[in-house]
N, C-alpha and C positions, 0 to 999 in steps of 0.2 A: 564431560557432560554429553551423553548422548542417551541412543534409548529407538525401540523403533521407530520408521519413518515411514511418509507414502508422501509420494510424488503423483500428481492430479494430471493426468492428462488422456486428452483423446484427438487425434486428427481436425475431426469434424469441428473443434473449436478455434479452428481458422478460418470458419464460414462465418465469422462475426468478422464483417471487412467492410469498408465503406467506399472504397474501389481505389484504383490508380491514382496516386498521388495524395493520398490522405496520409496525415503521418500517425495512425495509430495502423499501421499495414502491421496483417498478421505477420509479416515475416520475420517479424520482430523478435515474436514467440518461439514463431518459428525454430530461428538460428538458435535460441535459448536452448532448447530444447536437445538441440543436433550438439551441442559443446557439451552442454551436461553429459548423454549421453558418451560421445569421445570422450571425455573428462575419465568415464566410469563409473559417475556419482549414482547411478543407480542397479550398480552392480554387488553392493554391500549387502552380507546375508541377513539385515535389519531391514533393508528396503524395499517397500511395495511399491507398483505403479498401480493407479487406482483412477478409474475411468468416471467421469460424472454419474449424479445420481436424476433421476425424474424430481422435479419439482410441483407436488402440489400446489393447485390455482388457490388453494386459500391460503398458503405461504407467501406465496407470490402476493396476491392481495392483501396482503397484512400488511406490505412494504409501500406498494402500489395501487392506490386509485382506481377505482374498475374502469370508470369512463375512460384513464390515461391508457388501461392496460387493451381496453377496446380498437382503441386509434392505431397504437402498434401494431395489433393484428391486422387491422384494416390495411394498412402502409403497408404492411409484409405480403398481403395478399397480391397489394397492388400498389407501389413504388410511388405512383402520380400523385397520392392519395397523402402530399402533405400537410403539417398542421405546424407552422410557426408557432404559434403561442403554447403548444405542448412542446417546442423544443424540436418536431423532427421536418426535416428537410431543407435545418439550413446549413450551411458549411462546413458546422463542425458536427451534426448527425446528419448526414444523408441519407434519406429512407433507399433500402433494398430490399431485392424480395426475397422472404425468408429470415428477415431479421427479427422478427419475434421469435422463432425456435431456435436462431442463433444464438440472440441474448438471453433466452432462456440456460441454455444449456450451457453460457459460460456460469450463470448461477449454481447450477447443477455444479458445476465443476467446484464452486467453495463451497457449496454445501457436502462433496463428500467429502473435503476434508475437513470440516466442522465435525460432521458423525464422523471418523475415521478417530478423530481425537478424544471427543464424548463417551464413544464405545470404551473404551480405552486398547482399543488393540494398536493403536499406535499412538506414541508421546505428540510424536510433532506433524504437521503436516502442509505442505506450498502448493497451491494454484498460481502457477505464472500465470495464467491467461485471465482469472478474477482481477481486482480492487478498481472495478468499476464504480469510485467513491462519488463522482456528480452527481448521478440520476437520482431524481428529486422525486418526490414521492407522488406530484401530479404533471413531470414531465422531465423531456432528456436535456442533456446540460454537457457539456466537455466531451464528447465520444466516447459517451455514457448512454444508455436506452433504460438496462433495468441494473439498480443497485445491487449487485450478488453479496457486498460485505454486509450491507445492512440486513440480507434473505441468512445471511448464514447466525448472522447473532440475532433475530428473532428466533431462528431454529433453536437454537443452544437454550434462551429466556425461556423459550414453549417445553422445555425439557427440565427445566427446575433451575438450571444455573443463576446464580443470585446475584454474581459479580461479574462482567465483562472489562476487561480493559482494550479498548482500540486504539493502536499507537500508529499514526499515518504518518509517514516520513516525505512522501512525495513532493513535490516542490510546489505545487497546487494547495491550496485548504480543499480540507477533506469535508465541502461541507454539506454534501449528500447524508452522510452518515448521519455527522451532527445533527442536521433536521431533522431527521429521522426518530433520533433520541433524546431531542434536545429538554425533553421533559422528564425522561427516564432517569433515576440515580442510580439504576443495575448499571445503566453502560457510562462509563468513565468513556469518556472518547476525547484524545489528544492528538493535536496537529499541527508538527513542525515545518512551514515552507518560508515560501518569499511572501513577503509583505501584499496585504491586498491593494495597497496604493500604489504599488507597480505592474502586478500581473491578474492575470483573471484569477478566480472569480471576482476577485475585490472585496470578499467577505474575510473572515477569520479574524478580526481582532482581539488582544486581549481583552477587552468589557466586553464579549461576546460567551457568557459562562453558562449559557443554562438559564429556563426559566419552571415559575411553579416548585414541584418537588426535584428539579433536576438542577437546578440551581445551586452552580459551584462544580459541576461535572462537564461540563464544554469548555476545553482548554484550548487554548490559540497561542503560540507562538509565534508571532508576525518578523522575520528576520529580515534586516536589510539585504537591498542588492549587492551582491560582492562576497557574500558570506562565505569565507571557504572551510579544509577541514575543520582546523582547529577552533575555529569561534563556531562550529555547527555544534559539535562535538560537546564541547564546552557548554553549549545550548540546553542539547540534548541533556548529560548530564545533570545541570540544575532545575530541570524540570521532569522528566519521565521519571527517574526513580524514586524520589521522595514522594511525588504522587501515587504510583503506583504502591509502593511500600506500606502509603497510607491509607490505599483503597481495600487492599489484600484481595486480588481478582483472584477468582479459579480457573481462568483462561484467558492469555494473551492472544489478542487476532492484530496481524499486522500488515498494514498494507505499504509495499516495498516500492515503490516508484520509484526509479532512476532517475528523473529529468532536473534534479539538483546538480547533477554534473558540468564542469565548468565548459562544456561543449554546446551543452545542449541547445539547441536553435528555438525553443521557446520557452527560456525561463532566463534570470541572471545572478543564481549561485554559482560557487564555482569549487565543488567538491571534488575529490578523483574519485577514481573505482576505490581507492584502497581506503577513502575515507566514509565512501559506503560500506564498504566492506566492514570498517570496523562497528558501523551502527548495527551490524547484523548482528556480530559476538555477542554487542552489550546487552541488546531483545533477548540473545538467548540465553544468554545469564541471567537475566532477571526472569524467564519463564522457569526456569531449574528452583531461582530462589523462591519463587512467590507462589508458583502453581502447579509444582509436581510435573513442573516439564511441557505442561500442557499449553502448547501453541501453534497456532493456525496463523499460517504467512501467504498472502496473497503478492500477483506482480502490482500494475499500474499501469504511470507514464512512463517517458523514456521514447525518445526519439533519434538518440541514434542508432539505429537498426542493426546496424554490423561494430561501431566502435566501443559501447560501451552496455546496452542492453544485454548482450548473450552473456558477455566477461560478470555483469554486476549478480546478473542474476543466476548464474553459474558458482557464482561466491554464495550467495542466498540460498541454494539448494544443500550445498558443502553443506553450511550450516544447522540447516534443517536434519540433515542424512547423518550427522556425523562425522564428516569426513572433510573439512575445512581445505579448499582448497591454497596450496603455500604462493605466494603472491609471482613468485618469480617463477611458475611455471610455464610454460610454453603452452602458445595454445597451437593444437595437431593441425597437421599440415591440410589436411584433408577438410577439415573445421574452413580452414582460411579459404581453401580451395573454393568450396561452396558457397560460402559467405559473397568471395568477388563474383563466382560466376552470377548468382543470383541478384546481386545488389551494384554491382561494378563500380566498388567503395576498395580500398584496400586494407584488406583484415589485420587485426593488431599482430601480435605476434608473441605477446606476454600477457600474462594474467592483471597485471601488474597495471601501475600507472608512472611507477619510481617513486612513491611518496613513503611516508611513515609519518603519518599523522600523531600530534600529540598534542594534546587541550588541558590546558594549566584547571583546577578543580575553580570554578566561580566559587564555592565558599571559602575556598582561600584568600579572596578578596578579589574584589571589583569595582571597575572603573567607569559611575556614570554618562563619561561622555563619551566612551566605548558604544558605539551603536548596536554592537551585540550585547553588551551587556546593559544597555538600556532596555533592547527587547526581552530580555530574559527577567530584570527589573518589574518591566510594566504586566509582564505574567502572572510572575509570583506574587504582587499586591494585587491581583484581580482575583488569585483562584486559591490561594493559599489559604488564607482565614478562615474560608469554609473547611477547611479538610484539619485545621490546628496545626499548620507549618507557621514557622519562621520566614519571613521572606527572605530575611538574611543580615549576619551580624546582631542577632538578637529584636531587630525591628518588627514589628508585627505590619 
Protein backbone atom coordinates (compact mmCIF):
# COMPACT_ATOMS: atom_id res chain seq x y z
CA UNK A 1 0.00 0.00 0.00
CA UNK A 2 1.61 3.05 -0.98
CA UNK A 3 1.35 5.57 -3.81
CA UNK A 4 2.83 9.20 -3.92
CA UNK A 5 3.32 11.39 -0.93
CA UNK A 6 4.13 15.10 0.20
CA UNK A 7 5.48 16.09 3.41
CA UNK A 8 4.18 19.78 4.43
CA UNK A 9 6.73 21.75 5.82
CA UNK A 10 8.38 25.14 6.01
CA UNK A 11 10.90 26.74 8.77
CA UNK A 12 8.81 29.63 9.28
CA UNK A 13 6.15 27.33 11.02
CA UNK A 14 7.94 27.42 14.19
CA UNK A 15 7.13 31.17 14.51
CA UNK A 16 3.78 29.61 15.95
CA UNK A 17 5.42 29.55 19.76
CA UNK A 18 4.04 30.76 22.82
CA UNK A 19 7.60 31.29 24.44
CA UNK A 20 9.90 29.60 26.98
CA UNK A 21 8.46 27.01 28.91
CA UNK A 22 5.17 26.37 27.19
CA UNK A 23 4.86 22.76 26.33
CA UNK A 24 3.47 23.10 22.85
CA UNK A 25 7.46 24.49 21.97
CA UNK A 26 8.13 24.24 18.40
CA UNK A 27 11.01 22.25 18.98
CA UNK A 28 8.76 19.65 19.13
CA UNK A 29 8.31 19.73 15.48
CA UNK A 30 11.24 20.75 15.24
CA UNK A 31 13.33 17.40 16.16
CA UNK A 32 10.28 15.64 14.07
CA UNK A 33 11.35 17.04 11.38
CA UNK A 34 15.43 16.54 11.71
CA UNK A 35 14.76 12.36 12.47
CA UNK A 36 12.40 12.12 9.48
CA UNK A 37 14.83 13.60 7.64
CA UNK A 38 18.07 11.28 9.08
CA UNK A 39 15.57 8.63 8.92
CA UNK A 40 15.50 9.37 4.88
CA UNK A 41 11.80 9.21 4.86
CA UNK A 42 11.89 11.87 2.42
CA UNK A 43 14.31 10.74 0.33
CA UNK A 44 11.79 8.17 -1.66
CA UNK A 45 11.36 9.06 -5.49
CA UNK A 46 7.45 9.27 -4.60
CA UNK A 47 7.98 12.04 -2.12
CA UNK A 48 7.42 15.70 -2.19
CA UNK A 49 8.19 18.31 0.35
CA UNK A 50 5.60 20.91 -0.17
CA UNK A 51 5.69 24.21 1.57
CA UNK A 52 2.22 25.88 2.83
CA UNK A 53 -0.18 27.53 0.70
CA UNK A 54 -1.76 31.44 1.30
CA UNK A 55 -5.06 31.14 2.91
CA UNK A 56 -7.96 33.10 1.69
CA UNK A 57 -9.71 35.49 4.60
CA UNK A 58 -13.00 34.09 3.41
CA UNK A 59 -11.68 30.39 4.22
CA UNK A 60 -10.47 31.53 7.11
CA UNK A 61 -13.78 33.30 7.88
CA UNK A 62 -15.88 30.34 7.16
CA UNK A 63 -14.20 28.62 10.25
CA UNK A 64 -13.75 31.85 12.22
CA UNK A 65 -15.85 34.68 13.39
CA UNK A 66 -14.69 37.89 12.09
CA UNK A 67 -14.98 39.72 15.31
CA UNK A 68 -12.77 36.62 16.84
CA UNK A 69 -10.45 36.80 13.76
CA UNK A 70 -10.18 40.74 14.35
CA UNK A 71 -8.97 40.39 18.20
CA UNK A 72 -6.10 38.04 16.97
CA UNK A 73 -4.79 40.48 14.76
CA UNK A 74 -5.12 43.17 17.19
CA UNK A 75 -2.99 40.69 19.79
CA UNK A 76 -0.52 40.08 16.99
CA UNK A 77 -0.11 43.58 16.22
CA UNK A 78 0.23 44.23 19.90
CA UNK A 79 0.68 41.34 22.59
CA UNK A 80 -0.89 43.67 25.61
CA UNK A 81 -3.94 43.68 23.68
CA UNK A 82 -5.49 40.59 25.64
CA UNK A 83 -8.98 39.13 25.43
CA UNK A 84 -9.82 36.34 28.05
CA UNK A 85 -13.19 35.50 27.11
CA UNK A 86 -11.96 34.86 23.30
CA UNK A 87 -9.49 32.43 24.88
CA UNK A 88 -6.16 34.69 24.17
CA UNK A 89 -3.70 35.72 26.84
CA UNK A 90 -4.27 33.14 29.25
CA UNK A 91 -1.82 30.43 30.09
CA UNK A 92 -2.42 28.13 27.76
CA UNK A 93 -2.70 30.94 24.48
CA UNK A 94 -0.29 33.58 25.25
CA UNK A 95 -0.72 36.41 22.79
CA UNK A 96 2.53 37.19 20.75
CA UNK A 97 3.53 39.31 18.19
CA UNK A 98 2.94 37.87 15.06
CA UNK A 99 0.75 35.15 16.01
CA UNK A 100 -2.07 35.77 13.61
CA UNK A 101 0.42 35.11 10.33
CA UNK A 102 1.89 32.39 12.41
CA UNK A 103 -1.39 30.67 13.03
CA UNK A 104 -2.33 31.44 9.73
CA UNK A 105 0.28 29.73 7.99
CA UNK A 106 0.29 26.56 10.15
CA UNK A 107 -3.38 26.63 8.43
CA UNK A 108 -1.80 27.06 5.17
CA UNK A 109 0.40 24.18 6.03
CA UNK A 110 -2.90 21.55 6.14
CA UNK A 111 -4.44 23.22 3.57
CA UNK A 112 -1.62 22.22 1.21
CA UNK A 113 -1.86 19.04 2.04
CA UNK A 114 -5.66 18.87 1.60
CA UNK A 115 -5.14 20.42 -2.16
CA UNK A 116 -2.06 18.18 -2.61
CA UNK A 117 -4.42 15.08 -2.12
CA UNK A 118 -7.65 16.71 -3.92
CA UNK A 119 -5.53 17.50 -7.01
CA UNK A 120 -4.73 14.15 -6.97
CA UNK A 121 -0.95 14.41 -7.62
CA UNK A 122 -0.40 12.77 -4.49
CA UNK A 123 -2.30 9.84 -2.59
CA UNK A 124 -1.40 10.77 0.96
CA UNK A 125 -0.27 13.70 2.64
CA UNK A 126 1.15 14.83 6.75
CA UNK A 127 1.34 18.31 8.25
CA UNK A 128 3.21 17.74 11.61
CA UNK A 129 2.88 21.13 12.56
CA UNK A 130 -1.32 21.30 11.69
CA UNK A 131 -4.24 19.53 14.11
CA UNK A 132 -4.74 22.56 15.78
CA UNK A 133 -8.27 20.61 16.86
CA UNK A 134 -9.27 23.30 19.95
CA UNK A 135 -9.81 26.64 18.38
CA UNK A 136 -13.38 27.15 18.41
CA UNK A 137 -15.07 29.00 16.01
CA UNK A 138 -15.47 32.33 18.16
CA UNK A 139 -12.23 31.85 20.10
CA UNK A 140 -8.70 30.04 21.31
CA UNK A 141 -8.79 26.98 23.48
CA UNK A 142 -5.91 24.30 24.26
CA UNK A 143 -2.65 26.17 22.21
CA UNK A 144 -4.88 26.48 19.59
CA UNK A 145 -5.55 30.28 17.96
CA UNK A 146 -7.11 29.11 14.52
CA UNK A 147 -8.45 25.54 13.73
CA UNK A 148 -6.29 24.49 10.35
CA UNK A 149 -8.19 20.86 10.35
CA UNK A 150 -11.44 22.37 10.33
CA UNK A 151 -9.89 25.35 7.25
CA UNK A 152 -8.71 22.32 5.46
CA UNK A 153 -12.12 20.29 5.31
CA UNK A 154 -14.18 23.26 4.62
CA UNK A 155 -11.62 23.52 1.69
CA UNK A 156 -12.20 20.07 0.53
CA UNK A 157 -16.65 20.55 1.23
CA UNK A 158 -16.05 24.18 -1.07
CA UNK A 159 -14.58 21.69 -3.77
CA UNK A 160 -17.55 19.13 -4.08
CA UNK A 161 -16.27 16.45 -1.63
CA UNK A 162 -19.49 14.89 -0.20
CA UNK A 163 -17.91 12.63 2.45
CA UNK A 164 -15.16 13.56 4.97
CA UNK A 165 -14.18 11.28 7.71
CA UNK A 166 -12.04 12.85 10.62
CA UNK A 167 -10.52 10.45 12.87
CA UNK A 168 -8.74 12.26 15.92
CA UNK A 169 -6.54 9.97 17.91
CA UNK A 170 -5.00 12.59 20.29
CA UNK A 171 -5.69 12.08 23.88
CA UNK A 172 -7.68 15.40 24.07
CA UNK A 173 -11.46 15.47 22.39
CA UNK A 174 -11.22 16.87 19.15
CA UNK A 175 -13.83 19.16 20.00
CA UNK A 176 -12.92 22.33 17.92
CA UNK A 177 -13.64 20.22 14.92
CA UNK A 178 -16.86 18.79 16.15
CA UNK A 179 -18.17 22.22 16.66
CA UNK A 180 -17.39 23.13 13.81
CA UNK A 181 -19.58 20.38 12.12
CA UNK A 182 -21.49 19.42 14.53
CA UNK A 183 -24.52 19.94 12.09
CA UNK A 184 -22.89 18.74 9.04
CA UNK A 185 -23.50 14.86 7.89
CA UNK A 186 -20.66 15.50 5.08
CA UNK A 187 -18.07 15.33 7.97
CA UNK A 188 -18.26 12.14 10.05
CA UNK A 189 -15.89 13.29 12.77
CA UNK A 190 -14.61 10.67 15.49
CA UNK A 191 -12.57 11.16 18.57
CA UNK A 192 -10.74 8.67 20.61
CA UNK A 193 -9.06 9.97 24.02
CA UNK A 194 -9.33 10.06 27.85
CA UNK A 195 -12.45 10.65 29.35
CA UNK A 196 -13.61 14.25 29.78
CA UNK A 197 -14.21 13.59 33.53
CA UNK A 198 -10.46 13.40 33.93
CA UNK A 199 -8.83 15.72 31.48
CA UNK A 200 -9.58 18.98 29.60
CA UNK A 201 -11.58 19.79 27.79
CA UNK A 202 -14.26 17.93 29.73
CA UNK A 203 -16.34 17.53 26.71
CA UNK A 204 -16.54 14.44 24.36
CA UNK A 205 -19.19 12.14 25.58
CA UNK A 206 -20.75 9.40 23.89
CA UNK A 207 -24.57 11.30 23.92
CA UNK A 208 -22.46 13.95 22.47
CA UNK A 209 -23.70 12.78 18.51
CA UNK A 210 -24.49 15.64 16.38
CA UNK A 211 -27.45 17.84 16.17
CA UNK A 212 -30.28 18.82 13.34
CA UNK A 213 -29.14 17.00 10.03
CA UNK A 214 -25.94 16.04 11.67
CA UNK A 215 -27.13 13.98 13.99
CA UNK A 216 -25.54 10.47 14.42
CA UNK A 217 -22.09 11.92 12.92
CA UNK A 218 -20.23 13.37 16.18
CA UNK A 219 -18.64 10.13 17.62
CA UNK A 220 -16.94 10.23 21.06
CA UNK A 221 -15.08 7.56 22.49
CA UNK A 222 -14.58 8.64 26.19
CA UNK A 223 -11.73 5.89 27.41
CA UNK A 224 -10.87 5.50 30.94
CA UNK A 225 -7.57 6.51 32.63
CA UNK A 226 -5.01 3.80 32.36
CA UNK A 227 -5.95 2.78 28.84
CA UNK A 228 -3.09 1.17 27.35
CA UNK A 229 -2.20 -0.47 23.90
CA UNK A 230 -4.27 -3.17 23.78
CA UNK A 231 -7.70 -1.95 25.26
CA UNK A 232 -6.86 1.43 22.92
CA UNK A 233 -6.57 -0.70 19.98
CA UNK A 234 -9.36 -2.82 20.76
CA UNK A 235 -11.26 0.63 20.94
CA UNK A 236 -10.14 1.88 18.05
CA UNK A 237 -11.11 -1.30 16.12
CA UNK A 238 -14.70 -1.52 17.34
CA UNK A 239 -15.55 1.78 16.45
CA UNK A 240 -13.49 3.62 13.56
CA UNK A 241 -13.93 0.90 10.96
CA UNK A 242 -17.52 -0.21 10.94
CA UNK A 243 -18.26 3.55 11.10
CA UNK A 244 -16.23 4.59 8.47
CA UNK A 245 -17.09 1.44 6.18
CA UNK A 246 -20.56 2.55 6.73
CA UNK A 247 -20.05 6.14 5.96
CA UNK A 248 -18.05 5.32 2.62
CA UNK A 249 -15.85 8.83 2.94
CA UNK A 250 -13.76 10.01 -0.25
CA UNK A 251 -11.08 11.26 2.26
CA UNK A 252 -9.65 10.22 5.42
CA UNK A 253 -8.05 13.64 7.41
CA UNK A 254 -6.40 12.62 10.61
CA UNK A 255 -5.24 14.27 13.32
CA UNK A 256 -2.17 12.26 15.02
CA UNK A 257 -1.57 13.53 18.56
CA UNK A 258 0.96 11.63 20.52
CA UNK A 259 0.06 12.84 24.19
CA UNK A 260 -1.77 9.28 24.72
CA UNK A 261 1.74 7.99 25.50
CA UNK A 262 2.12 6.49 28.85
CA UNK A 263 4.88 9.33 29.51
CA UNK A 264 3.16 12.03 28.86
CA UNK A 265 2.99 14.76 31.65
CA UNK A 266 -0.53 15.86 30.74
CA UNK A 267 -2.72 13.19 29.96
CA UNK A 268 -3.36 9.46 31.81
CA UNK A 269 -3.17 6.86 28.92
CA UNK A 270 -0.55 4.79 28.79
CA UNK A 271 0.17 3.82 25.06
CA UNK A 272 4.00 3.16 23.73
CA UNK A 273 5.22 4.60 20.31
CA UNK A 274 4.60 1.09 18.97
CA UNK A 275 1.20 1.14 19.91
CA UNK A 276 0.78 4.53 18.14
CA UNK A 277 2.49 3.28 15.66
CA UNK A 278 0.23 0.56 14.91
CA UNK A 279 -2.96 3.14 15.03
CA UNK A 280 -1.15 4.69 12.10
CA UNK A 281 -1.07 1.19 9.82
CA UNK A 282 -4.68 0.60 10.60
CA UNK A 283 -5.83 4.73 9.12
CA UNK A 284 -3.82 3.60 6.49
CA UNK A 285 -5.41 0.60 5.65
CA UNK A 286 -8.67 1.78 5.73
CA UNK A 287 -7.71 4.98 3.39
CA UNK A 288 -6.48 2.17 0.62
CA UNK A 289 -9.85 0.40 1.37
CA UNK A 290 -12.49 3.13 1.60
CA UNK A 291 -10.89 6.17 -0.38
CA UNK A 292 -8.56 5.22 -3.09
CA UNK A 293 -5.60 6.03 -0.82
CA UNK A 294 -6.82 9.47 -0.19
CA UNK A 295 -5.63 10.69 3.21
CA UNK A 296 -4.52 13.78 4.87
CA UNK A 297 -2.65 13.19 8.30
CA UNK A 298 -2.09 16.20 10.42
CA UNK A 299 0.51 16.23 13.99
CA UNK A 300 -1.16 17.57 17.38
CA UNK A 301 -0.35 17.12 20.98
CA UNK A 302 2.45 15.50 22.36
CA UNK A 303 4.67 16.80 24.89
CA UNK A 304 7.47 14.90 25.18
CA UNK A 305 9.68 16.87 23.02
CA UNK A 306 12.77 14.62 22.48
CA UNK A 307 11.15 11.11 23.98
CA UNK A 308 8.49 10.35 22.09
CA UNK A 309 7.13 13.10 19.59
CA UNK A 310 9.96 12.89 16.89
CA UNK A 311 10.04 8.72 17.16
CA UNK A 312 5.87 8.82 16.95
CA UNK A 313 5.76 11.08 14.31
CA UNK A 314 8.62 9.77 12.37
CA UNK A 315 6.65 6.45 12.34
CA UNK A 316 3.54 8.79 10.91
CA UNK A 317 5.58 9.98 8.10
CA UNK A 318 6.93 6.04 7.34
CA UNK A 319 3.41 5.58 6.92
CA UNK A 320 2.23 8.38 4.96
CA UNK A 321 5.58 8.09 2.35
CA UNK A 322 5.68 4.48 2.20
CA UNK A 323 8.33 3.51 3.85
CA UNK A 324 7.26 2.20 7.37
CA UNK A 325 9.80 2.60 9.49
CA UNK A 326 10.95 -1.19 11.33
CA UNK A 327 10.50 -0.61 15.13
CA UNK A 328 14.02 -1.80 16.16
CA UNK A 329 15.77 0.71 14.20
CA UNK A 330 18.34 2.92 15.67
CA UNK A 331 17.73 6.41 15.89
CA UNK A 332 21.23 8.27 14.11
CA UNK A 333 23.48 9.41 16.35
CA UNK A 334 23.57 12.77 15.08
CA UNK A 335 19.49 12.93 15.66
CA UNK A 336 20.37 12.15 19.51
CA UNK A 337 23.14 14.43 19.40
CA UNK A 338 20.96 17.57 18.68
CA UNK A 339 18.09 16.49 20.33
CA UNK A 340 20.27 16.63 24.03
CA UNK A 341 22.14 19.57 22.88
CA UNK A 342 18.87 21.46 22.29
CA UNK A 343 16.49 20.02 24.96
CA UNK A 344 19.21 18.52 27.65
CA UNK A 345 16.68 15.48 27.72
CA UNK A 346 18.68 12.23 26.87
CA UNK A 347 17.52 11.08 23.40
CA UNK A 348 16.12 7.36 22.98
CA UNK A 349 18.27 5.43 21.07
CA UNK A 350 15.48 3.01 19.19
CA UNK A 351 12.58 3.53 17.26
CA UNK A 352 10.95 1.32 19.38
CA UNK A 353 9.44 1.26 22.80
CA UNK A 354 9.97 -2.94 23.13
CA UNK A 355 6.13 -3.55 22.93
CA UNK A 356 4.15 -5.55 20.38
CA UNK A 357 0.87 -4.69 20.81
CA UNK A 358 -2.04 -7.02 20.41
CA UNK A 359 -5.92 -6.25 20.94
CA UNK A 360 -8.19 -9.30 21.10
CA UNK A 361 -11.26 -8.24 18.29
CA UNK A 362 -14.36 -6.72 20.75
CA UNK A 363 -16.69 -8.48 18.49
CA UNK A 364 -15.41 -11.65 19.65
CA UNK A 365 -16.91 -10.98 22.79
CA UNK A 366 -16.97 -8.46 25.61
CA UNK A 367 -16.89 -7.94 29.03
CA UNK A 368 -19.27 -5.23 30.54
CA UNK A 369 -17.37 -4.45 33.51
CA UNK A 370 -14.26 -4.17 31.36
CA UNK A 371 -14.02 -0.21 31.63
CA UNK A 372 -12.93 -0.28 28.05
CA UNK A 373 -15.27 -2.20 27.02
CA UNK A 374 -17.91 -0.40 28.79
CA UNK A 375 -16.52 2.78 26.94
CA UNK A 376 -16.72 1.14 23.65
CA UNK A 377 -20.42 -0.21 24.78
CA UNK A 378 -21.74 3.38 25.72
CA UNK A 379 -20.45 4.44 21.98
CA UNK A 380 -21.74 2.03 19.97
CA UNK A 381 -25.53 2.37 21.58
CA UNK A 382 -25.18 6.19 21.14
CA UNK A 383 -24.06 6.30 17.45
CA UNK A 384 -24.59 3.05 15.87
CA UNK A 385 -28.52 2.98 15.03
CA UNK A 386 -28.16 5.95 13.24
CA UNK A 387 -25.67 4.71 10.67
CA UNK A 388 -27.65 0.60 10.88
CA UNK A 389 -24.75 -1.17 12.89
CA UNK A 390 -25.18 -3.71 15.36
CA UNK A 391 -23.93 -2.63 18.65
CA UNK A 392 -22.86 -5.99 19.07
CA UNK A 393 -23.81 -9.66 19.56
CA UNK A 394 -26.81 -9.00 17.56
CA UNK A 395 -28.19 -6.20 19.99
CA UNK A 396 -29.42 -3.06 18.51
Amino acid sequence: MTGPAAVVWDDRLAEYDFGGGHPLSPVRVQLAMSLVRQLGLLDGPSVTQITPVEVPDELLLSVHDAAYVDIVRAASEDPSRTNLARGLGSDDVPTFAGMHEASVRICGATLAAAQAVHSGSVLHAVSLAGGLHHAMPDRASGFCVYNDVAVAIRWLLDQGVERVAYVDVDVHHGDGVQQVFYYDPRVLTISLHESGRALFPGTGFPGDVGEGRGVGYAVNLALPPGTGDAGWLRAFDAIVPPLLREFAPQVIVSQQGCDSHSGDPLAHLELSVDGQRASYAAIHRLAHELTDGRWIATGGGGYLWVEVVPRAWSHLVGEVVGAPVPPQTPTPQAWRDEATARCAVPAPTSMTDGQEPVALSFDAGYDPRDRVDAAILATRKAVFPYHGLLMGFGAW
